[in-house]
C-alpha positions in Angstrom: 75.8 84.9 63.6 75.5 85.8 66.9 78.8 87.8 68.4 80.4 85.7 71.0 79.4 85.9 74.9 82.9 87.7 75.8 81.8 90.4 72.9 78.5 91.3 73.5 77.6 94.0 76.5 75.7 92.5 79.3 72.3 94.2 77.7 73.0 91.9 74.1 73.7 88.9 76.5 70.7 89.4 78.7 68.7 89.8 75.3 70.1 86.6 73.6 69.9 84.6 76.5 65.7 85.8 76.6 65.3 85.1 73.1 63.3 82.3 71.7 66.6 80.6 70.2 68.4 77.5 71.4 71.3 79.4 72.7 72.6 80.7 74.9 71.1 78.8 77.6 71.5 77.7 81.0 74.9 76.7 80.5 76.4 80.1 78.8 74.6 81.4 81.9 76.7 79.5 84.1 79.5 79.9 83.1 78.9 83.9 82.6 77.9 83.5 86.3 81.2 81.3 87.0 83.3 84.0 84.8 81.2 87.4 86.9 82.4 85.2 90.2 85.8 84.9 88.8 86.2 88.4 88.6 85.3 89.2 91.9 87.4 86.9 93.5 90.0 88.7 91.5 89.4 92.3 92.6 89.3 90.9 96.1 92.5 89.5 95.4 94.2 92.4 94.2 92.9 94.6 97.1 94.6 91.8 99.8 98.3 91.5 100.3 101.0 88.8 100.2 99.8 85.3 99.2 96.6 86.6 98.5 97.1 89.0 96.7 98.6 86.2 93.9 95.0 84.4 93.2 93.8 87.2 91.1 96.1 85.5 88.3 94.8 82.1 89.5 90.8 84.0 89.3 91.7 85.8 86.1 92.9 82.3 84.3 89.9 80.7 85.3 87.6 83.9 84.1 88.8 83.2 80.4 88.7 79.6 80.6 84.9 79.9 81.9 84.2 82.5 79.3 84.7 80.6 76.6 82.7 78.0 77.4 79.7 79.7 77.3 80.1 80.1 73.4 81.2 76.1 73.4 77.8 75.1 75.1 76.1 76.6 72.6 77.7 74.9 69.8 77.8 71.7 71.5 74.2 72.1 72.3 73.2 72.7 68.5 75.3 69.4 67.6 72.6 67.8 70.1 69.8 69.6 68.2 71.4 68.8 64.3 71.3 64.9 65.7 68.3 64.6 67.3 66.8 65.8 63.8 68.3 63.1 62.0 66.0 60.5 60.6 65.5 58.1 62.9 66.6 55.2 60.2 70.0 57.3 59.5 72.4 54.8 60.6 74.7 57.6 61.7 71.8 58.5 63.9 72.6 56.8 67.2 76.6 57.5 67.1 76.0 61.5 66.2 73.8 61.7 68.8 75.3 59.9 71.8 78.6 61.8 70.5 77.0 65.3 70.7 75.7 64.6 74.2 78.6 63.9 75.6 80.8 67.0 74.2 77.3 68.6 75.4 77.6 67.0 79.1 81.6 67.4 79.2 81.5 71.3 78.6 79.0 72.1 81.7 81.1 69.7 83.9 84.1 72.1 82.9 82.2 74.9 84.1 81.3 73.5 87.2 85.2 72.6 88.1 86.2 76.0 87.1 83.0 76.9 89.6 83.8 74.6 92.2 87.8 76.6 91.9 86.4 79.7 92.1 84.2 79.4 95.0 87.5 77.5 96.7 89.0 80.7 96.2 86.6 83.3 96.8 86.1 81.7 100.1 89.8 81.5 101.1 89.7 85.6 100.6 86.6 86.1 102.3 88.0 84.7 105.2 91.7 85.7 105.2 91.6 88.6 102.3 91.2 92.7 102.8 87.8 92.9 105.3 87.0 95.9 103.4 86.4 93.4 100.5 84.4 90.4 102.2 81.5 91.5 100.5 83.1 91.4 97.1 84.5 88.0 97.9 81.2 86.3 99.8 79.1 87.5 96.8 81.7 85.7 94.6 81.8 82.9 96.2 77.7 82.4 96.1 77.8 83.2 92.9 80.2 80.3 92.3 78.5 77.8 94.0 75.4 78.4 91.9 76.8 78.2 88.6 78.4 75.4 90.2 75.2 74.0 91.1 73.7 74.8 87.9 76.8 73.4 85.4 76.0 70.0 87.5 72.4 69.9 87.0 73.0 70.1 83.6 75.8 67.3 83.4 73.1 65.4 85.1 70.3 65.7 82.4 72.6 65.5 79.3 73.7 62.0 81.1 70.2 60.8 81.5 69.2 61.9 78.1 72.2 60.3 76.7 71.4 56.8 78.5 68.1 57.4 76.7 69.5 58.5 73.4 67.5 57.4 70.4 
C-alpha cells in the first residue's frame, strides 16, 4: 500500500504520480498544487501584520483539508475502476458505477473551492500583505488558480462520463 500523499517526500510523490498506476493522478496533483499554494499564502501571511497576518490559520486549514483529498481521489477513482470492471449484465453494474463517479466528481470540485479560497486569499496578501512577500503570495495565488482550473476540468469529465455511464 502506497503511504499517503501528506507522508511521502516530494521525490516518492513525484515518482508515484509518474508511475504506470491508476493513482495518484491529476487530481492528487491538484490538490498537492492547491495544498503547496496554501502554504504560501500562509508564510505570506505570517510575514504581514494585523488582519493579515490572521489568514495563515484561514491558509493553514485549508492546506490540510486539500491534503487529504489527494489520497480521497485516489480511492474514489479506484471505486470508478472496480465498477467499470463489473460485468456488464451485473445488475449492480449501473448503480456502482454512476455512484463511484460522482464521489469521484465531488472530491475534485472540493479541491477546486479550496483552490478557488486560496487564490482569494493569496491575492488579498499580494496586494495588501508584506511587499517583501508579493512574490511568495503572486506565485500562490497562480498556483491556485491552476489547481483550480485543473480540479474543474476534471469535475467536468467525471460528469460527462457519468451521463455516459454504462
Amino acid at each position: 500500500m502506497t503511504p499517503a500523499a501528506r507522508d511521502q517526500t516530494v521525490g516518492e510523490f513525484l515518482g508515484a504520480l509518474a508511475a504506470r498506476a491508476p493513482a495518484p493522478a491529476a487530481g492528487a496533483c491538484a490538490a498537492i498544487t492547491a495544498a503547496t499554494a496554501a502554504a504560501l499564502t500562509a508564510k505570506a501571511a505570517r510575514f504581514s501584520v494585523g488582519e493579515l497576518g490572521e489568514l495563515a490559520d484561514d491558509a493553514d486549514r485549508l492546506r490540510a483539508e486539500v491534503t487529504a483529498l489527494a489520497d480521497e481521489d485516489g480511492a474514489a477513482y479506484g471505486a470508478v475502476l472496480a465498477a467499470t470492471r463489473l460485468p456488464r449484465d451485473d445488475p449492480d453494474r449501473q448503480e456502482r458505477l454512476a455512484a463511484a463517479l460522482a464521489a469521484a466528481t465531488e472530491i475534485p470540485l472540493r479541491i477546486a473551492r479550496i483552490g478557488a479560497e486560496v487564490a482569494t486569499l493569496a491575492g488579498r496578501l499580494e496586494r495588501e500583505g508584506n511587499p517583501n512577500l508579493r512574490g511568495d503570495a503572486q506565485a500562490a495565488a497562480l498556483l491556485a488558480e491552476g489547481a483550480t482550473q485543473a480540479a474543474v476540468a476534471l469535475v467536468n469529465i467525471n460528469r460527462e462520463l457519468g451521463n455516459g455511464a454504462s
